[in-house]
N, CA, C and O atoms as CSV, one atom per row, in Angstrom:
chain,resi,resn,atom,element,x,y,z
A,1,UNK,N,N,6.887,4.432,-18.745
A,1,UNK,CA,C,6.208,5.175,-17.668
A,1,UNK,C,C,4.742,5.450,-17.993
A,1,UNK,O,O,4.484,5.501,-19.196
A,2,UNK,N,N,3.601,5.662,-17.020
A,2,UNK,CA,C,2.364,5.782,-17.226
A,2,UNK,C,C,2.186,7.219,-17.846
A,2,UNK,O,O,1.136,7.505,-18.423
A,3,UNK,N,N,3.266,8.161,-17.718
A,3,UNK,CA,C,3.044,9.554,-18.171
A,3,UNK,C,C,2.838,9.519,-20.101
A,3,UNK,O,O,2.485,10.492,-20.768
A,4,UNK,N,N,3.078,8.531,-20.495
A,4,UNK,CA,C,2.999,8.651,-21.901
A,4,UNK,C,C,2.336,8.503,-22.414
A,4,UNK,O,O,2.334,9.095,-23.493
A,5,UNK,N,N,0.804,7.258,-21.962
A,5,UNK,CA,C,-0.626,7.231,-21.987
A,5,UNK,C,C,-1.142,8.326,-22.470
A,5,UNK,O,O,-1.351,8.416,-23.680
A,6,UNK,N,N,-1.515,9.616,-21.379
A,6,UNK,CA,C,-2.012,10.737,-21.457
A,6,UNK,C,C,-1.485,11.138,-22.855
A,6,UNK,O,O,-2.207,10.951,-23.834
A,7,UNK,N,N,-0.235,11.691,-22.989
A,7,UNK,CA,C,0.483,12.678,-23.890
A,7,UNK,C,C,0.059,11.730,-25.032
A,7,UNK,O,O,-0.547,12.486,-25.791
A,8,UNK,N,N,0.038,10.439,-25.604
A,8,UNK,CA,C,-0.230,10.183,-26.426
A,8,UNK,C,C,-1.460,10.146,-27.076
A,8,UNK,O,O,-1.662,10.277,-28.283
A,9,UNK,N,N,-2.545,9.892,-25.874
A,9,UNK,CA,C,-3.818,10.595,-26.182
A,9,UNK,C,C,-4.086,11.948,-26.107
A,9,UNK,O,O,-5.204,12.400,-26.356
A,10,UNK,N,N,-3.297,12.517,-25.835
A,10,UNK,CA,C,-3.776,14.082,-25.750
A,10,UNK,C,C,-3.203,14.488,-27.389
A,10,UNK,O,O,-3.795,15.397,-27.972
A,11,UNK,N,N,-2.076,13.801,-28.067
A,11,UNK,CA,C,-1.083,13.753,-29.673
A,11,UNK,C,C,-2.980,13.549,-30.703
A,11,UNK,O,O,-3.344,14.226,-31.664
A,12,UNK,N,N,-3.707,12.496,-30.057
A,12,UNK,CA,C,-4.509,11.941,-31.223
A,12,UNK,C,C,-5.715,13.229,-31.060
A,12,UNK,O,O,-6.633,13.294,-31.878
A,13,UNK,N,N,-5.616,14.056,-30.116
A,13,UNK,CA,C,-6.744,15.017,-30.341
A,13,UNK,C,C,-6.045,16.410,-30.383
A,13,UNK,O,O,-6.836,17.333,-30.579
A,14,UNK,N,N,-4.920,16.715,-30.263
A,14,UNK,CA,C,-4.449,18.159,-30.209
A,14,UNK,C,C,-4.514,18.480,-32.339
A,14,UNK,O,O,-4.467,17.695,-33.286
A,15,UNK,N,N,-4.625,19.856,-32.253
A,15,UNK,CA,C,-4.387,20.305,-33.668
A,15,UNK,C,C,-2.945,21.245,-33.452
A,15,UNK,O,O,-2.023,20.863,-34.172
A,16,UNK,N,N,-2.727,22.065,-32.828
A,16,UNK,CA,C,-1.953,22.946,-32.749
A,16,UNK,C,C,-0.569,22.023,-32.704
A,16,UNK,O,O,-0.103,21.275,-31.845
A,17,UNK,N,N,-0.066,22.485,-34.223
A,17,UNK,CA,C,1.365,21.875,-34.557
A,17,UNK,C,C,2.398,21.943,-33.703
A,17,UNK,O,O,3.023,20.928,-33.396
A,18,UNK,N,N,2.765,23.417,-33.113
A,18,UNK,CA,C,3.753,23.442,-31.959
A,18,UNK,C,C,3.223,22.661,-30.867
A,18,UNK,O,O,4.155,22.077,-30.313
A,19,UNK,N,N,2.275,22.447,-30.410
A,19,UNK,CA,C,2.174,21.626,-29.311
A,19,UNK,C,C,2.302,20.196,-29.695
A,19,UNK,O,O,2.786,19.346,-28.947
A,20,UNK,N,N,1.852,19.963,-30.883
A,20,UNK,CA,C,1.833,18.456,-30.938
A,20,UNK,C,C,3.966,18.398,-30.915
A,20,UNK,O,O,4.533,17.534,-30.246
A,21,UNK,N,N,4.739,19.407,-31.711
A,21,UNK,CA,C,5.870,18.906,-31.702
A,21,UNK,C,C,6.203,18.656,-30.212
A,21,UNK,O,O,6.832,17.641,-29.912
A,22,UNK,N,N,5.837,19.473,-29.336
A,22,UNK,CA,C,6.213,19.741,-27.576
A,22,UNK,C,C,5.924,18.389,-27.329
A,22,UNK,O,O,6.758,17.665,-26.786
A,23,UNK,N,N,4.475,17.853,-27.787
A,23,UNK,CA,C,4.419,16.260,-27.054
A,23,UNK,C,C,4.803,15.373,-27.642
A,23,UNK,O,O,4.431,14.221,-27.417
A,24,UNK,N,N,5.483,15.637,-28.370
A,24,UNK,CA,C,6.305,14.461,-29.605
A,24,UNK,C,C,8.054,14.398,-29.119
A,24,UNK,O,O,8.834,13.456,-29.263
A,25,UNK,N,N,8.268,15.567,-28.593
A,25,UNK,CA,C,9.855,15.718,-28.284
A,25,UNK,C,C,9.690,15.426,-26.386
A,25,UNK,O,O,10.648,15.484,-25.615
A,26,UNK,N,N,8.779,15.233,-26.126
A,26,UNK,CA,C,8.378,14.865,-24.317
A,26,UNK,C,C,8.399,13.520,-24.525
A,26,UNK,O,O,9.115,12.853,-23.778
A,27,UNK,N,N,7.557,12.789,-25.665
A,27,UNK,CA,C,7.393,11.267,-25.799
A,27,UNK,C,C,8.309,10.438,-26.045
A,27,UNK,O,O,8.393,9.331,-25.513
A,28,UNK,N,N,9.612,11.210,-27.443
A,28,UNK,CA,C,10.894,10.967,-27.297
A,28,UNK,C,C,11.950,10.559,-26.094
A,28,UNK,O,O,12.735,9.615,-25.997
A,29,UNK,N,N,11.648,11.645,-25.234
A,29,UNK,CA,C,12.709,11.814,-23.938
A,29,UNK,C,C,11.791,10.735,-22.858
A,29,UNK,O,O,12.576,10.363,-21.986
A,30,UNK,N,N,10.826,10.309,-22.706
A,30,UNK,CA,C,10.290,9.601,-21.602
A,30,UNK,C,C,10.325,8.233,-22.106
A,30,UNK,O,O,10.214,7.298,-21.314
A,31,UNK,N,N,10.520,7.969,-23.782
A,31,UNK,CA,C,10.719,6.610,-24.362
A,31,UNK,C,C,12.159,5.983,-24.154
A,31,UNK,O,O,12.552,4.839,-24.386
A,32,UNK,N,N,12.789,7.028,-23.671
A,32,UNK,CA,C,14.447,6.541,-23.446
A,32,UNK,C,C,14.801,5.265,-22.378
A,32,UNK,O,O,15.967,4.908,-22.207
């Protein structure tokens, strides 16, 4: 899906660890 683009560029600039896990466990579930 095109939604994973974003989240994965948003992974290479976020610092905040809980968020990066939030877009790591979103990237998981939309890679299914």
């Amino acid at each position: 899906p095109r939604a994973i683009e974003p989240l994965k560029a948003r992974l290479e600039t976020e610092e905040d660890e809980q968020v990066r896990n939030s877009i790591k466990r979103a990237l998981r579930s939309l890679e299914k």
